[in-house]
One Martini backbone bead per residue (centre of mass of N, CA, C, O) as a GRO file, in nm:
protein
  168
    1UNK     BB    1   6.355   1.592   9.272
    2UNK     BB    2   6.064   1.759   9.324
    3UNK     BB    3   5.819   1.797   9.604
    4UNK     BB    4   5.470   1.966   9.632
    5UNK     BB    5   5.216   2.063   9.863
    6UNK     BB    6   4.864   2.050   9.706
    7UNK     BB    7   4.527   2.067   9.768
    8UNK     BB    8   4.517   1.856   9.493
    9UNK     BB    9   4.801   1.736   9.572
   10UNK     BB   10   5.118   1.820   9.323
   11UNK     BB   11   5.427   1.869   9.261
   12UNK     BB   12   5.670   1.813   9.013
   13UNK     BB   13   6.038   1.876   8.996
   14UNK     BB   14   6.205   1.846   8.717
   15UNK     BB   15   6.460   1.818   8.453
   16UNK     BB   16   6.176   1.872   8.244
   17UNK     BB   17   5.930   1.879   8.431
   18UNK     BB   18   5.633   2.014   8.529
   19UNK     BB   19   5.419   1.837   8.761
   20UNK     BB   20   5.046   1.813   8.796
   21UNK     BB   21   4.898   1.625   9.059
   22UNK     BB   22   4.538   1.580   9.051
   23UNK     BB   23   4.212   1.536   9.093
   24UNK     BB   24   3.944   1.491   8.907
   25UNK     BB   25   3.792   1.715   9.041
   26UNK     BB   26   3.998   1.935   9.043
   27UNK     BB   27   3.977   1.966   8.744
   28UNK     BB   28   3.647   2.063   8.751
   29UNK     BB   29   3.678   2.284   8.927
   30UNK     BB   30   3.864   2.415   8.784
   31UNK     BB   31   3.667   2.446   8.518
   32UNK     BB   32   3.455   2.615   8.646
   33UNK     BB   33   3.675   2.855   8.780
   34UNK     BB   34   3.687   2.951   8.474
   35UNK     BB   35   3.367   2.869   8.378
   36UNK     BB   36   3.062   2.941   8.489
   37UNK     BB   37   2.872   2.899   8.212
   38UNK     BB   38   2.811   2.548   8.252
   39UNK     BB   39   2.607   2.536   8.479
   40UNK     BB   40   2.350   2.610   8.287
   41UNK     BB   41   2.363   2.384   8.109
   42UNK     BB   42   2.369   2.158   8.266
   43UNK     BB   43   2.105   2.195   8.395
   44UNK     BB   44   1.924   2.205   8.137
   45UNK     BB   45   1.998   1.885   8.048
   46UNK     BB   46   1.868   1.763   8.317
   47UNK     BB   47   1.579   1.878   8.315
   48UNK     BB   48   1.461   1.762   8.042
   49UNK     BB   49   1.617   1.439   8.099
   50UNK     BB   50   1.361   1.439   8.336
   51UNK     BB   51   1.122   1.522   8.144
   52UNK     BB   52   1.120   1.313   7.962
   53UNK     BB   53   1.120   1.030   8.100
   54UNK     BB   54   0.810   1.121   8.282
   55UNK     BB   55   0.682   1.169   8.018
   56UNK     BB   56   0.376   1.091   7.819
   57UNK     BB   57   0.477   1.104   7.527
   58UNK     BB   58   0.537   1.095   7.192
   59UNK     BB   59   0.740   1.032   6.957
   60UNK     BB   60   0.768   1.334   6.882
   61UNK     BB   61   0.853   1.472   7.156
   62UNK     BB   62   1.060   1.288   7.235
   63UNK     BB   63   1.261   1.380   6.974
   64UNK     BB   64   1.245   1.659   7.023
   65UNK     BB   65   1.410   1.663   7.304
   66UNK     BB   66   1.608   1.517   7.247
   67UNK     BB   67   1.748   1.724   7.027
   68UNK     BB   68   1.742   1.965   7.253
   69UNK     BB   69   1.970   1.790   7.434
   70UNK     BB   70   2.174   1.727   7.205
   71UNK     BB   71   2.240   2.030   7.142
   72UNK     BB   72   2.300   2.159   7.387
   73UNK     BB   73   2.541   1.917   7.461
   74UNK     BB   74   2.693   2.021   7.197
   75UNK     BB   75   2.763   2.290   7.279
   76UNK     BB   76   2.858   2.264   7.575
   77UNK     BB   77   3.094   2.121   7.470
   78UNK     BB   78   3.233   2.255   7.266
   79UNK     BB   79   3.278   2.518   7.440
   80UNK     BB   80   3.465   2.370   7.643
   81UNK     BB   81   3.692   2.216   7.494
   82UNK     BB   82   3.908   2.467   7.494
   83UNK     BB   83   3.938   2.410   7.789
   84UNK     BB   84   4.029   2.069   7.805
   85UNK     BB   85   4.167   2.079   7.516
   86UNK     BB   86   4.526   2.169   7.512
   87UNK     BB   87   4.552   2.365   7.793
   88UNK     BB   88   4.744   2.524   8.008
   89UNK     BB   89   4.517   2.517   8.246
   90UNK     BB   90   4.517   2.184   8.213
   91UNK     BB   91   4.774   2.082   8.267
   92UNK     BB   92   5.009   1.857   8.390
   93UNK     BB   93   5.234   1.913   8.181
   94UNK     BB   94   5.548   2.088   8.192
   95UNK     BB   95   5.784   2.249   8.042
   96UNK     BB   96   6.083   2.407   8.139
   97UNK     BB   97   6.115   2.570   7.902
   98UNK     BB   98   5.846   2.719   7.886
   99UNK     BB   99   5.916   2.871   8.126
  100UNK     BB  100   5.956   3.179   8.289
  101UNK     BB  101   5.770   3.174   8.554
  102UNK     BB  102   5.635   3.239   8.883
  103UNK     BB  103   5.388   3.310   9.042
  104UNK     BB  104   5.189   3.503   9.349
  105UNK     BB  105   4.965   3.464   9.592
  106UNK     BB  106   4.856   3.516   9.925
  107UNK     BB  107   4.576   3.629   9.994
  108UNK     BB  108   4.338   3.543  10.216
  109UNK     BB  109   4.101   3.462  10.464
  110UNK     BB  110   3.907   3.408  10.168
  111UNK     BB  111   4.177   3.336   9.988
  112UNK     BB  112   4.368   3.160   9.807
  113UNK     BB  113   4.636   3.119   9.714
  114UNK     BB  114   4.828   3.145   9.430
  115UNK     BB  115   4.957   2.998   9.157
  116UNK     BB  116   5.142   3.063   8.840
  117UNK     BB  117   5.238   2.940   8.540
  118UNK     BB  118   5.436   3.079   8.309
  119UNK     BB  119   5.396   3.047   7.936
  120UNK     BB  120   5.556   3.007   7.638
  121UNK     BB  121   5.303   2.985   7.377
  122UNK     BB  122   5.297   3.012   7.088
  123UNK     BB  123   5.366   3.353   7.122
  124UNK     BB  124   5.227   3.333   7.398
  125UNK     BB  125   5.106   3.409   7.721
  126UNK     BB  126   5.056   3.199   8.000
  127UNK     BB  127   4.836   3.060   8.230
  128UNK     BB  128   4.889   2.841   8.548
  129UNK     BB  129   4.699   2.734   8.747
  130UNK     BB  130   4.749   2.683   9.161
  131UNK     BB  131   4.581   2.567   9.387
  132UNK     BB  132   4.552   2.636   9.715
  133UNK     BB  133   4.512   2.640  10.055
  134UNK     BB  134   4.346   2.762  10.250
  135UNK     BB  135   4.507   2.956  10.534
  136UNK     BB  136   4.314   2.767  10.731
  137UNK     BB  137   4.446   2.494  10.600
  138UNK     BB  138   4.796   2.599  10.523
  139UNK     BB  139   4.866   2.769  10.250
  140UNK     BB  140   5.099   2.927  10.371
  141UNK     BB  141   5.277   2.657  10.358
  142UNK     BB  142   5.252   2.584  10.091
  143UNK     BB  143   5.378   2.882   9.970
  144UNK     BB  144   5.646   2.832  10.122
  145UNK     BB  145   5.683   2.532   9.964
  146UNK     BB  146   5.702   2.606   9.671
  147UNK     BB  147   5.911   2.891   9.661
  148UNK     BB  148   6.140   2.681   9.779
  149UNK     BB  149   6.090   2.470   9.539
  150UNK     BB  150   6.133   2.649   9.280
  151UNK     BB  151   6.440   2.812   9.383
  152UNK     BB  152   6.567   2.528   9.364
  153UNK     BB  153   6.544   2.479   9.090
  154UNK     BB  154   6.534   2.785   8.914
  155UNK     BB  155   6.292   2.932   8.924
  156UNK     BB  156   6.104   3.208   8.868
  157UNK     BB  157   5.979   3.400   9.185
  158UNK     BB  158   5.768   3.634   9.182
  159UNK     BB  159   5.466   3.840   9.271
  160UNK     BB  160   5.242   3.947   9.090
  161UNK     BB  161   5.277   4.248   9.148
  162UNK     BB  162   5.571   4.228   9.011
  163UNK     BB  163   5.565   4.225   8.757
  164UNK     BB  164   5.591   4.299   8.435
  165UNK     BB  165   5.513   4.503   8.238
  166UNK     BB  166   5.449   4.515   7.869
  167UNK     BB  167   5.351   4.817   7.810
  168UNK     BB  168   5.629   4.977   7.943
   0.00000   0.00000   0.00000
């Protein structure tokens, strides 16, 4: 078992599975930088929520109210739950067979490295984001220790840039 630290976590590759495990917050921020237009979503069902509570409406008012957000509500979930729900994007566990490869970008002093598990599922290429910690915060460390425990594991571990194309 080999265990490397990430940004908001571990990963721990064992000889059947790589884990990752991360904070209930760092899973919100992956759905976040995943799909930016949950934050309007939310934003509206909040304004709407403290202007009924506020509000001296009549109960035909207050319960129209209730109804826009609670589709509202329903459609936000509906949309994101795709992204949420047994989803390669934020799975916590991958089995070792179904991984093909592991991707890597350096970064910059503006952006963080990033790790990609590429992972073959329902014969479609799937990739699952590692997001490491900005380079002045260590992630440089962090990608140099990810990349050596990858390589001991036996999986291979890539450059973004270097992978091959499938359409040549």
């Amino acid at each position: 078992m080999i265990v490397t630290k990430i940004r908001s976590g571990t990963v721990t590759i064992t000889d059947e599975t790589v884990q990752l495990n991360t904070s209930p917050l760092g899973a919100l921020k992956r759905l976040h930088e995943q799909n930016i237009l949950i934050v309007p979503f939310l934003i509206v069902i909040m304004v709407l929520a403290v202007d009924t509570s506020m509000s001296d409406s009549s109960p035909i008012q207050y319960l129209g109210k209730f109804v826009v957000i609670f589709a509202i509500s329903a459609i936000t979930f509906e949309y994101i739950y795709k992204y949420i729900g047994n989803s390669i994007k934020n799975a916590s566990e991958i089995p070792r067979n179904s991984i093909n490869h592991i991707e890597y970008t350096t970064g910059s002093k503006l952006l963080a490295p990033k790790l990609y598990i590429v992972v073959e599922k329902e014969k479609k290429t799937k990739k699952r984001p590692v997001f490491l910690s900005l380079q002045s915060l260590g992630g440089d460390q962090e990608l140099k220790n990810a990349i050596e425990a990858f390589e001991e594991a036996g999986i291979a571990i890539v450059p973004a840039d270097e992978t091959p194309d499938e359409n040549s």
